[in-house]
RODO-2510 file (C-alpha; in nm, 4 decimals, decimal comma):
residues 313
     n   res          X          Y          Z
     1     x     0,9702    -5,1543     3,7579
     2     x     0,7390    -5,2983     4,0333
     3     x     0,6218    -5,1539     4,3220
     4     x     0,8509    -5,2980     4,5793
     5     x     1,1431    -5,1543     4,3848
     6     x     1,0201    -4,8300     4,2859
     7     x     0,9142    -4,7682     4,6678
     8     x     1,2657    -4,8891     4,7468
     9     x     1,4568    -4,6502     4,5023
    10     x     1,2367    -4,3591     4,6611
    11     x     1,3249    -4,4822     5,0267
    12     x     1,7038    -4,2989     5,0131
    13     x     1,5717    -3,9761     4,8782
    14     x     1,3102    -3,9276     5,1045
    15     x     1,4927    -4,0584     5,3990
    16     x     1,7330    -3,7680     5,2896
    17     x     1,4878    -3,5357     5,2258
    18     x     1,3342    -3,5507     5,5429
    19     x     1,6576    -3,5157     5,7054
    20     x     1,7425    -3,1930     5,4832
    21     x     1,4228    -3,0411     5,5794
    22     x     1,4381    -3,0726     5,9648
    23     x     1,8122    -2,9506     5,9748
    24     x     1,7227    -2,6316     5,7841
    25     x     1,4142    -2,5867     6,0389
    26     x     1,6665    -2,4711     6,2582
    27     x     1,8299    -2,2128     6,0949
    28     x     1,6025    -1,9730     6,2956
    29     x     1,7251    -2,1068     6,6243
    30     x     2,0468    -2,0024     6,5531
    31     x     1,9549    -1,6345     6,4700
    32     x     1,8064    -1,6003     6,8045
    33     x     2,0808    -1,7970     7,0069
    34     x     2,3852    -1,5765     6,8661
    35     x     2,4896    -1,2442     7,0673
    36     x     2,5549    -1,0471     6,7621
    37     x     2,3471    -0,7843     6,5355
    38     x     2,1149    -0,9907     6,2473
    39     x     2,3173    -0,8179     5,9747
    40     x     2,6408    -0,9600     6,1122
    41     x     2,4836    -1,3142     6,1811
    42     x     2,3489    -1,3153     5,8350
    43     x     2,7432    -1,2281     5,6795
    44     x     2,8908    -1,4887     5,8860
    45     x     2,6212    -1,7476     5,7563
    46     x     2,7071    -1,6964     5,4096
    47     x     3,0806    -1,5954     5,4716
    48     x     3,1328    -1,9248     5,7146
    49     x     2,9231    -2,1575     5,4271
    50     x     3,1499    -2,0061     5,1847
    51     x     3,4616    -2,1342     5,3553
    52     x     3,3401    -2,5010     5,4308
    53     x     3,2156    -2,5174     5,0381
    54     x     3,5747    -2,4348     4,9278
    55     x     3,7506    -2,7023     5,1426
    56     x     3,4385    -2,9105     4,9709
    57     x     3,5029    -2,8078     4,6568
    58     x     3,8859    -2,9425     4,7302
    59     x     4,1733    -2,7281     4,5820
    60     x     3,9247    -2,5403     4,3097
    61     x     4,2052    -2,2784     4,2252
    62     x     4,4373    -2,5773     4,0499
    63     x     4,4908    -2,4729     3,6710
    64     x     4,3122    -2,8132     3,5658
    65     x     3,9601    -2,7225     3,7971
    66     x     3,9145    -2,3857     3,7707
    67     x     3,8044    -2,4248     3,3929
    68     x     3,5285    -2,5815     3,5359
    69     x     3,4393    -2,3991     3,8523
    70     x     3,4256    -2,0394     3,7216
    71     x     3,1054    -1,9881     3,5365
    72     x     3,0771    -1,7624     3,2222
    73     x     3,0049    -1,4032     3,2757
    74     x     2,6692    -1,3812     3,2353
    75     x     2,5709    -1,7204     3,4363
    76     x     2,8005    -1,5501     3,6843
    77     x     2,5975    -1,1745     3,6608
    78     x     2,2655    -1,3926     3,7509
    79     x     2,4275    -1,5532     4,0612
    80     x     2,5522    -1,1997     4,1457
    81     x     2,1739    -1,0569     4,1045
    82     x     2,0600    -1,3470     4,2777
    83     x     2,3189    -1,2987     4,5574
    84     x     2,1566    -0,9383     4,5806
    85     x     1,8412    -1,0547     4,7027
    86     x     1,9735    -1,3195     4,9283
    87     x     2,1257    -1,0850     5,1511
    88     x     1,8082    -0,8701     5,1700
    89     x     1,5977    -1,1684     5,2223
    90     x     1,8469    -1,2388     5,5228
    91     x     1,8662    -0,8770     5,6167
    92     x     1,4479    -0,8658     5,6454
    93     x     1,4216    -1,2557     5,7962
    94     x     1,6936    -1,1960     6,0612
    95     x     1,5112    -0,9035     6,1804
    96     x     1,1782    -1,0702     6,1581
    97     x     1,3022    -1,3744     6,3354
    98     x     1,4545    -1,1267     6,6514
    99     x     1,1381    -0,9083     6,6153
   100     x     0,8203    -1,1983     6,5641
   101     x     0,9963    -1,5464     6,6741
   102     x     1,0881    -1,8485     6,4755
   103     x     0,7889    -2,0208     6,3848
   104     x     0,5727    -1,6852     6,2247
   105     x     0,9098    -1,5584     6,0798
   106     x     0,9819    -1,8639     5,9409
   107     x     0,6351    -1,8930     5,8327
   108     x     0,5722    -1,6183     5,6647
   109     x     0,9065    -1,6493     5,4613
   110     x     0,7366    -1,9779     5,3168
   111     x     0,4857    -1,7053     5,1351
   112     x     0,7609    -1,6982     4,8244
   113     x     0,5489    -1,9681     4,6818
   114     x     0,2695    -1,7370     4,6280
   115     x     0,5362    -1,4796     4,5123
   116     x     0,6947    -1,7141     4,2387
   117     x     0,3715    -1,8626     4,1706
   118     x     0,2001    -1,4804     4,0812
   119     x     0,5610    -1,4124     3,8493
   120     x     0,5014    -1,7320     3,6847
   121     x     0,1375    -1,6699     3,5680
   122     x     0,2186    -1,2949     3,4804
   123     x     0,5647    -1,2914     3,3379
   124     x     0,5655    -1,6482     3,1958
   125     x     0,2166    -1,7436     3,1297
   126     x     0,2098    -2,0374     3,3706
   127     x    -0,1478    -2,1534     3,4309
   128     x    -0,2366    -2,0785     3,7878
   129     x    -0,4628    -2,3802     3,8043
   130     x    -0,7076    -2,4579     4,0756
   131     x    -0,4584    -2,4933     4,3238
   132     x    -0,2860    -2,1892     4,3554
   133     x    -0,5857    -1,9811     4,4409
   134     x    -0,7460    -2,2259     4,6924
   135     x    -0,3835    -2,2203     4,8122
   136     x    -0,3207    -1,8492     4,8398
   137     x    -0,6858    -1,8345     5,0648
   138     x    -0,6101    -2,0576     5,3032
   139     x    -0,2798    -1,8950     5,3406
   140     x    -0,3801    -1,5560     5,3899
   141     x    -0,6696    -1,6556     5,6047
   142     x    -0,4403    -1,8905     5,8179
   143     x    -0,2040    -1,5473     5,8402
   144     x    -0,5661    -1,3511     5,9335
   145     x    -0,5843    -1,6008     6,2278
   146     x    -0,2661    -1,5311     6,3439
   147     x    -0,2229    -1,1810     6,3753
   148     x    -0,5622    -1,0471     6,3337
   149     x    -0,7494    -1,1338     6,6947
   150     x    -0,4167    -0,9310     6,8808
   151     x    -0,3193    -0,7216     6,6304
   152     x    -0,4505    -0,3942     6,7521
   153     x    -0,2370    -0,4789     7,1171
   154     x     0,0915    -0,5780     6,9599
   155     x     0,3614    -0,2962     6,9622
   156     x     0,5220    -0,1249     6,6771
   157     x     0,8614    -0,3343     6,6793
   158     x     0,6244    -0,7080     6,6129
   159     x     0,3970    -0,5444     6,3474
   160     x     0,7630    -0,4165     6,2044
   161     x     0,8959    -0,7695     6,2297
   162     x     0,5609    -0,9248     6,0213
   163     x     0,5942    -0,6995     5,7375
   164     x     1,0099    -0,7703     5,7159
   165     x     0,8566    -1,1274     5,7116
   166     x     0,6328    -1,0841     5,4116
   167     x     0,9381    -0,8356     5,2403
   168     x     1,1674    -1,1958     5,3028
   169     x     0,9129    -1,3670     5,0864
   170     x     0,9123    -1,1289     4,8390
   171     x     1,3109    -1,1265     4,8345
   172     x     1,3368    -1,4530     4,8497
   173     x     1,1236    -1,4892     4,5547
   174     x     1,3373    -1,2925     4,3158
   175     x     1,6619    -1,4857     4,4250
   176     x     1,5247    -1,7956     4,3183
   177     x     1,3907    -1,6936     3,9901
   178     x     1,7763    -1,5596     3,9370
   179     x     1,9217    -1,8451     4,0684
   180     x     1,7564    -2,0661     3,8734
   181     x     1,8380    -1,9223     3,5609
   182     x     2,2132    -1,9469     3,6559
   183     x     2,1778    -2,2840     3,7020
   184     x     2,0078    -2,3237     3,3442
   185     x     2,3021    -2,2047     3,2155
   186     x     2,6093    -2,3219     3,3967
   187     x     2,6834    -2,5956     3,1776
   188     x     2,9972    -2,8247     3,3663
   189     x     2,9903    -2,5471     3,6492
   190     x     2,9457    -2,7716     3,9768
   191     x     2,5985    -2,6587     4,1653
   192     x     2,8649    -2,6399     4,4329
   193     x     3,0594    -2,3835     4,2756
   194     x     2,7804    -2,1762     4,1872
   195     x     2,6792    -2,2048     4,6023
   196     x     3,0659    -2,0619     4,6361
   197     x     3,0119    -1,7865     4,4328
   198     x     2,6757    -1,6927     4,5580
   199     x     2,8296    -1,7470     4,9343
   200     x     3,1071    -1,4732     4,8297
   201     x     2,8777    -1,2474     4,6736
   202     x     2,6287    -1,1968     4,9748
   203     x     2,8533    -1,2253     5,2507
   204     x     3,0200    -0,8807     5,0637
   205     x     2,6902    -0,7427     5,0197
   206     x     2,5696    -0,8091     5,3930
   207     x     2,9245    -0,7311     5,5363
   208     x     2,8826    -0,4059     5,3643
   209     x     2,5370    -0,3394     5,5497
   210     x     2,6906    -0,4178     5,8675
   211     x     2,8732    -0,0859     5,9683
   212     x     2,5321     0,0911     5,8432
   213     x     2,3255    -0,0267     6,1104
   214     x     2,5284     0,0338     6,3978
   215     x     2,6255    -0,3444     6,4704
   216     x     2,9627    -0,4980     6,5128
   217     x     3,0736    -0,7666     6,2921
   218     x     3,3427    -0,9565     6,4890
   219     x     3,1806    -1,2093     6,7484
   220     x     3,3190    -1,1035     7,0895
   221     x     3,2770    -1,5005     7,2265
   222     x     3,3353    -1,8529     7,1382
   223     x     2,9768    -1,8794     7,1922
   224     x     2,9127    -1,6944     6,9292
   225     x     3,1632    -1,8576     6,7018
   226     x     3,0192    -2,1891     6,8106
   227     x     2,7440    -2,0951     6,7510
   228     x     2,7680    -1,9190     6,3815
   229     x     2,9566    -2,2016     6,2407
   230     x     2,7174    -2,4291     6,3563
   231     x     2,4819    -2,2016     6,1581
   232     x     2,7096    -2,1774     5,8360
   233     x     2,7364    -2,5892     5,8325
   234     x     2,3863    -2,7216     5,9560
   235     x     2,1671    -2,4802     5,8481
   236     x     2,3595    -2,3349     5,5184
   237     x     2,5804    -2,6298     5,3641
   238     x     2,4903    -2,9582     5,5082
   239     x     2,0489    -2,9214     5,4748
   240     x     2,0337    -2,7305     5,1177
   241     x     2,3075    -2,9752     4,9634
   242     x     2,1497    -3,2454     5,1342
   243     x     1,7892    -3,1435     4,9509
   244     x     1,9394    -2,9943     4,6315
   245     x     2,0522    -3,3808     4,6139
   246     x     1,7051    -3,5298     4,6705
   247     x     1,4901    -3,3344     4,5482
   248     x     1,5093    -3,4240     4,1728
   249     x     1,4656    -3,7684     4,2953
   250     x     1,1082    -3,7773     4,4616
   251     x     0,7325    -3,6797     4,3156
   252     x     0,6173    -3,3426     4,3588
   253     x     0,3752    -3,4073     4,6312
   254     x     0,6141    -3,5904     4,8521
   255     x     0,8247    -3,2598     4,8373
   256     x     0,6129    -3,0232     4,9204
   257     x     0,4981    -3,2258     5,2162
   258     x     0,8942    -3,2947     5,3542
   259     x     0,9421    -2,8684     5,2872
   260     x     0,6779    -2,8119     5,4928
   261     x     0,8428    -2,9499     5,7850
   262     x     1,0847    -2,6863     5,7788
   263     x     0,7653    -2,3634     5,8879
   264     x     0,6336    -2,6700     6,0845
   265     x     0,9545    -2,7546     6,3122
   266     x     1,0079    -2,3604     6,3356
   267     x     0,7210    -2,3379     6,5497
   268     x     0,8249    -2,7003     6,7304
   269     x     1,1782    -2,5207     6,8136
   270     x     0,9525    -2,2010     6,9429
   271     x     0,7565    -2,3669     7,2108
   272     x     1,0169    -2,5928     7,3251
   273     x     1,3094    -2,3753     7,3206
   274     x     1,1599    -2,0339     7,3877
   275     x     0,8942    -2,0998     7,5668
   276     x     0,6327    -1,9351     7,2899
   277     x     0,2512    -2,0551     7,3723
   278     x    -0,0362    -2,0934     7,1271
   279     x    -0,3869    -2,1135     7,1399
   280     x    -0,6416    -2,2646     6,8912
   281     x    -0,6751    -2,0131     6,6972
   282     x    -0,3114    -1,9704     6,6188
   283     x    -0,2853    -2,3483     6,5678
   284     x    -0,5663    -2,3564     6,3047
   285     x    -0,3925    -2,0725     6,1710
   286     x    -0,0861    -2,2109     6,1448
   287     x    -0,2582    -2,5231     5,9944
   288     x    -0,4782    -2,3298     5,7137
   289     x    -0,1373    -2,1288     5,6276
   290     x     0,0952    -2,4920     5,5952
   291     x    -0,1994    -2,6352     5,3749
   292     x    -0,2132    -2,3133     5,1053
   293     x     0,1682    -2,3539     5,0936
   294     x     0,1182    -2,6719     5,0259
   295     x    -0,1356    -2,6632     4,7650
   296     x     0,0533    -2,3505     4,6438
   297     x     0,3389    -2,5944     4,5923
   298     x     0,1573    -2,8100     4,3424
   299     x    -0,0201    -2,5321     4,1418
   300     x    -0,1424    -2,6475     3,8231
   301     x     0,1142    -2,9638     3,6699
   302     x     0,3964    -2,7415     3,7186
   303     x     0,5583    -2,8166     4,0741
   304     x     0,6710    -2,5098     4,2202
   305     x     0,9197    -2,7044     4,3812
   306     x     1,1813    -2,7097     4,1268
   307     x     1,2089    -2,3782     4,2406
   308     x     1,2329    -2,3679     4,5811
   309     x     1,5607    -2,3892     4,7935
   310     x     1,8066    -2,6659     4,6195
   311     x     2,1148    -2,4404     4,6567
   312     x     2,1576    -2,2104     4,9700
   313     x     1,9057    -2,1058     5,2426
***
């Protein structure tokens, strides 16, 4: 294949990718823009997504469909484990993003990379490689520029909202590994149907967690329904299926560097729509932090992105 046409077969895919990564840089936005509790937000994310993916999925209760759109038990025990950890990493990054702001919350919910990276080398005996811990460094000492010079000042509810942050990361983590190996196994399942299932199974979970911390789950306003189905679509279906389409398609590197527009537009939204201000030394923070993702993304010749969001958040 010459270059013109292998540059042209990668022009759709990245043109798609790019697209899939800005719209899911917003899904902080519309955290902070609904009136509601961040338990309830998160269950009408998943519980909203889940409705669009069935009219998506077109009639999957027929006799002649269904064969094909319920998974086996135990591919459908994984998406149930990995549904688990998606609604705590939505419980903690809801919080975070109410408690720290968009760009750091969404920032430091990036971190899963180190988290599947460091489960890789010790549970599957991935090589780390070079990469990785250069990576990890510049992320934690972008994250040291961040929060360090202020962090004796800030009150108890920010330093709260940092850790929930790094617990997203860590949540996050373990719903991809599970998700993953659901979709290692689900044979003719549609990735679709496995996103339905996974919808179902958190929105339960989170709707359960609602009552628990004092929040109301029924949006009072259209506002707020306007606003949460706009959150369900965009940020839930339309960018992840968008990706999950794309991403097979394009070389590692170019991946990593369309993902990282997601943490990068979080803090573009920030400034512009709530007015946050950064120095220098939170930009070079920021900066040092988006590189050790990066590198983190490419550890080794295993891409971590194969892992990464394809399916739902």
């Amino acid at each position: 294949m010459s270059a013109s046409s292998s540059t042209a077969t990668l022009r759709t895919p990245l043109i798609e990718m790019l697209i899939g990564a800005s719209v899911i840089s917003s899904s902080a936005v519309f955290v902070r823009w609904v009136e509601i509790g961040p338990a309830a937000s998160a269950f009408w994310r998943m519980a909203l997504a889940g409705v669009i993916l069935l009219m998506l999925l077109g009639q999957p209760w027929r006799r002649d469909r269904m064969r094909h759109w319920r998974p086996d038990g135990r591919t459908l025990g994984l998406v149930m484990f990995g549904a688990a950890f998606l609604a705590l990493d939505l419980w903690l990054w809801h919080r975070s993003i109410l408690y720290v702001g968009v760009g750091l919350a969404t920032l430091l919910a990036n971190f899963q990379v180190f988290v599947l990276a460091g489960v890789g080398a010790l549970v599957f005996g991935e090589r780390a490689g070079w990469r990785l811990w250069v990576g990890l460094l510049m992320g934690l000492v972008g994250l040291a520029l961040l929060l360090a010079p202020g962090w004796e000042h800030v009150d108890e509810r920010f330093r709260l909202g940092v850790f929930y942050g790094l617990g997203t990361a860590l949540a996050y983590g373990v719903f991809l590994l599970a998700f993953r190996a659901a979709q290692a196994r689900r044979q003719q399942t549609p990735n679709e149907a496995l996103q339905w299932w996974l919808c179902l199974g958190s929105a339960a979970m989170l709707g359960v967690s609602v009552p628990f911390g004092g929040e109301n789950l029924i949006p009072t306003s259209a506002h707020d329904w306007l606003i949460l189905f706009a959150y369900a679509a965009i940020a839930q279906v339309l960018g992840w299926l968008v990706i999950g389409r794309a991403m097979p398609q394009l070389p590692a590197g170019i991946v990593g560097l369309c993902l990282l527009l997601q943490p990068l537009l979080a803090y573009v939204w920030d400034v512009l729509l709530f007015h946050k201000h950064l120095g220098g030394m939170e930009l070079l923070g920021i900066g040092l932090s988006l590189a050790g993702i990066f590198l983190g993304l490419l550890r080794g010749d295993q891409p971590l992105f194969t892992v990464r969001r394809s399916e739902a958040a």
